[in-house]
Rosetta silent file (secondary structure, phi, psi, omega in degrees, C-alpha in Angstrom):
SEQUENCE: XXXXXXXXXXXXXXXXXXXXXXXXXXXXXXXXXXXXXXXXXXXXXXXXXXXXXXXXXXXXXXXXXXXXXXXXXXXXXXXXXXXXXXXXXXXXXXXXXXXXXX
SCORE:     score description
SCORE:     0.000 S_00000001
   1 L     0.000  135.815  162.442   24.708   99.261   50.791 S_00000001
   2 L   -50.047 -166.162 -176.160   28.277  101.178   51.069 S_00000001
   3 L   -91.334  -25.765 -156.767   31.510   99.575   50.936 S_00000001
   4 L   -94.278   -2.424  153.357   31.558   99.252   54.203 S_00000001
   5 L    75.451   45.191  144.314   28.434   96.573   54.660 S_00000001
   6 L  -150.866  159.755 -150.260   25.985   98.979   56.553 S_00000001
   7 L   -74.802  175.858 -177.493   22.729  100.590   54.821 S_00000001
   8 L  -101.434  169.773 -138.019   23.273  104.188   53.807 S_00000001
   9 L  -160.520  109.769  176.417   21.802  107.107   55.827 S_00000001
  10 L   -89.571  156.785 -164.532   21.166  110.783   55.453 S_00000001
  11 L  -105.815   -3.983 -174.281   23.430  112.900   56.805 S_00000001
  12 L   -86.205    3.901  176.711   22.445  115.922   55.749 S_00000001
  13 L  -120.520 -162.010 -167.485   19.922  116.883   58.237 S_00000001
  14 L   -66.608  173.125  172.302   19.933  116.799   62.123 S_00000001
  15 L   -64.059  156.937  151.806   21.492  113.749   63.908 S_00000001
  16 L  -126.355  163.913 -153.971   19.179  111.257   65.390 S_00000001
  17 L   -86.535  161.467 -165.535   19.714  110.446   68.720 S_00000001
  18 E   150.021 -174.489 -165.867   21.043  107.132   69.613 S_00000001
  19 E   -89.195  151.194 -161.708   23.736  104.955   69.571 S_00000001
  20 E  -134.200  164.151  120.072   27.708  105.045   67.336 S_00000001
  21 E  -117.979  146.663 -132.198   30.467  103.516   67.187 S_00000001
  22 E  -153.695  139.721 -178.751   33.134  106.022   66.336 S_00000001
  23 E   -89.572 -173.931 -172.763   36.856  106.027   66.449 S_00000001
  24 L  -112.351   -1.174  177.257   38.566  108.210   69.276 S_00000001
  25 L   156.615  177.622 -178.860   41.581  109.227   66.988 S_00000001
  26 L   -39.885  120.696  139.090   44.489  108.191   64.574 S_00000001
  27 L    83.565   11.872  170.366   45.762  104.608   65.510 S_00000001
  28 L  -113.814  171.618  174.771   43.269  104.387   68.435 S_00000001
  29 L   -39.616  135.565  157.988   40.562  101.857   69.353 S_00000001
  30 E   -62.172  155.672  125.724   36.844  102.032   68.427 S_00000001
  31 E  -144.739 -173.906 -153.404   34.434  103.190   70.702 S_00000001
  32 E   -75.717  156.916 -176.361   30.660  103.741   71.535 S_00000001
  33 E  -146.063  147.603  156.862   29.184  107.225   71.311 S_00000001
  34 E  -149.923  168.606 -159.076   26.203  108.497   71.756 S_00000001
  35 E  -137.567  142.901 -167.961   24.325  111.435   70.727 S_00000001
  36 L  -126.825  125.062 -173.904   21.658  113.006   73.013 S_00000001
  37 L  -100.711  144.241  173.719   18.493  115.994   72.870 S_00000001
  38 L  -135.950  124.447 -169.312   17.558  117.166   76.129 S_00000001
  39 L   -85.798   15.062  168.081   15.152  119.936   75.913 S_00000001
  40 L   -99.689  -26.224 -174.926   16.905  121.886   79.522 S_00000001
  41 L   -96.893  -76.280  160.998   20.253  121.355   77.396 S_00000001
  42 L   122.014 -140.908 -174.990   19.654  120.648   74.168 S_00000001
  43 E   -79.601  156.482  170.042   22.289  118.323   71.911 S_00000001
  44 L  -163.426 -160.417 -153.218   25.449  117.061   73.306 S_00000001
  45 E  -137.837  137.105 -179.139   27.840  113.859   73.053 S_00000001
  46 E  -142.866   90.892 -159.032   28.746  111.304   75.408 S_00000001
  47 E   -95.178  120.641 -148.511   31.823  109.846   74.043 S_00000001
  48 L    -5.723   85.601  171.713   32.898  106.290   75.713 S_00000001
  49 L    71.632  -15.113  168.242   30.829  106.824   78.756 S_00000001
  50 E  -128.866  154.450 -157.317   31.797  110.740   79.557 S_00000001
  51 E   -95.022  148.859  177.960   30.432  113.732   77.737 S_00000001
  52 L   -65.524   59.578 -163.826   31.852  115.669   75.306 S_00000001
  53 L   129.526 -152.532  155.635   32.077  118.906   75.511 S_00000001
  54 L  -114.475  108.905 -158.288   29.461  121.396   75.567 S_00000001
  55 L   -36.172  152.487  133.930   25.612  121.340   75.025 S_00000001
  56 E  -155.764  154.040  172.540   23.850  123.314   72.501 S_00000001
  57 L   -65.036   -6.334  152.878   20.896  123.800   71.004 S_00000001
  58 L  -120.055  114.233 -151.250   22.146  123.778   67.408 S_00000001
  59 L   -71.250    6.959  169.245   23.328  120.705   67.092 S_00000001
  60 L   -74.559  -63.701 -175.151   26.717  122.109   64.760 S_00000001
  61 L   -69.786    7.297  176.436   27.613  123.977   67.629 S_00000001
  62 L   -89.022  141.163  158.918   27.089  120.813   70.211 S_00000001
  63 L   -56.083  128.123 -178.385   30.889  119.701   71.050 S_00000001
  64 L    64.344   -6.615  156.854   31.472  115.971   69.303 S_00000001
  65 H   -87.123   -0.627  125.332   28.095  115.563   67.712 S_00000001
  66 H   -20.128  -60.127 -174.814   28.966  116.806   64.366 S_00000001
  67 H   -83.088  -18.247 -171.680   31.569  114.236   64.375 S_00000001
  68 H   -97.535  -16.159 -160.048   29.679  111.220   65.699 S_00000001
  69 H   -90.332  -41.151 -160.677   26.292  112.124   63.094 S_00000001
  70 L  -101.092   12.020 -150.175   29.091  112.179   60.328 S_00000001
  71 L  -137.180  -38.539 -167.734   31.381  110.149   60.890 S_00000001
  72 L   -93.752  151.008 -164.329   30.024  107.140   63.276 S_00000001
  73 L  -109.386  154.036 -157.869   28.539  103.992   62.297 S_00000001
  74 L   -71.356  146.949  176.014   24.839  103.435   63.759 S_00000001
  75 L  -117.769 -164.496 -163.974   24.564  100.514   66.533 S_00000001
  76 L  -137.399  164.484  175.978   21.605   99.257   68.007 S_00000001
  77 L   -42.394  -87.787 -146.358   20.894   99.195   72.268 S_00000001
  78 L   -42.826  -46.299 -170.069   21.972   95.796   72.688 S_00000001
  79 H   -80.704  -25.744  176.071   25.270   95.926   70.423 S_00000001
  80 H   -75.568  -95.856 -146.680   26.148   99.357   72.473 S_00000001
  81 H   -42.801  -46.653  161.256   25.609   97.725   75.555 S_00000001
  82 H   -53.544  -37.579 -149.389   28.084   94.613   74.474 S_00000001
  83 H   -75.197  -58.160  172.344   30.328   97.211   73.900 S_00000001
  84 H   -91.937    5.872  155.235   30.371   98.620   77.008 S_00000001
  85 H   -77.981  -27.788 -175.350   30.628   95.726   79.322 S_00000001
  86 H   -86.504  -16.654 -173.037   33.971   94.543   76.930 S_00000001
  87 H  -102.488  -33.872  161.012   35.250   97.952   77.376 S_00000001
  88 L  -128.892   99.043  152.978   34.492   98.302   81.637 S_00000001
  89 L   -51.265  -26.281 -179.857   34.465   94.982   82.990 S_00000001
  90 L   -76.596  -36.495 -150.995   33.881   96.666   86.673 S_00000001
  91 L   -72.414  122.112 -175.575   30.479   97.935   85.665 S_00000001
  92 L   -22.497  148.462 -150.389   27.618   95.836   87.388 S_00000001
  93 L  -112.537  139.134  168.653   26.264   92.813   85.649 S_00000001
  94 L  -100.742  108.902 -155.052   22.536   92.859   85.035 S_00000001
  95 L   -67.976  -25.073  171.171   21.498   89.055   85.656 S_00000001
  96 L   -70.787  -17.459 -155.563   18.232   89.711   83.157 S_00000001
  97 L  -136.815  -33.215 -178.982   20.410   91.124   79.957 S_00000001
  98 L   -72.507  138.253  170.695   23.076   88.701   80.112 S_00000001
  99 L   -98.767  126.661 -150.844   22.142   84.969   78.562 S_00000001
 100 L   -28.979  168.547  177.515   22.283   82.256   80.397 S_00000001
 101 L  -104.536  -13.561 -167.658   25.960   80.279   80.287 S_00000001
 102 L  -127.291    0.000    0.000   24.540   76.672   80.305 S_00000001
């Protein structure tokens, strides 16, 4: 493991798609990222909930995925999804993925 208490990874080949958590600049807040292949698009970035940029089909040359493959540490569905209910409380509560309160 790194210093940083999550397994190492390589980075030297493409991204895989999935979930980040990533900062958004100097002195700001984490948040979730995610990086996406679409084969009408091709890679792009969706950087707390709106996308990044521009598509491309080499994924150096996708806006913000570069930065989130090298830079962001990997979550899992579940912990990205906590993420984004603590960061927009309006978005609709799914009564099956929440666990009970009592």
């Amino acid at each position: 493991m790194n210093r940083h208490h999550e397994p190492s990874r390589r980075v030297d080949g493409p991204p895989e798609v999935g979930y980040y958590l990533v900062k958004s600049g100097r002195k700001m807040p984490w948040v979730g990222a995610e990086i996406r292949y679409s084969a009408l698009f091709g890679w792009y970035a969706i950087v707390n909930g709106e996308p990044c940029g521009d598509p491309h089909y080499d994924w150096l040359l996708a806006d913000g995925v570069s930065g989130i493959w090298f830079f962001g540490k990997r979550l899992t569905e579940a912990e990205f999804k906590k993420l984004r209910r603590v960061a927009s409380p309006n978005l609709p509560i799914d009564p099956n993925a929440e666990p009970a309160v009592f």
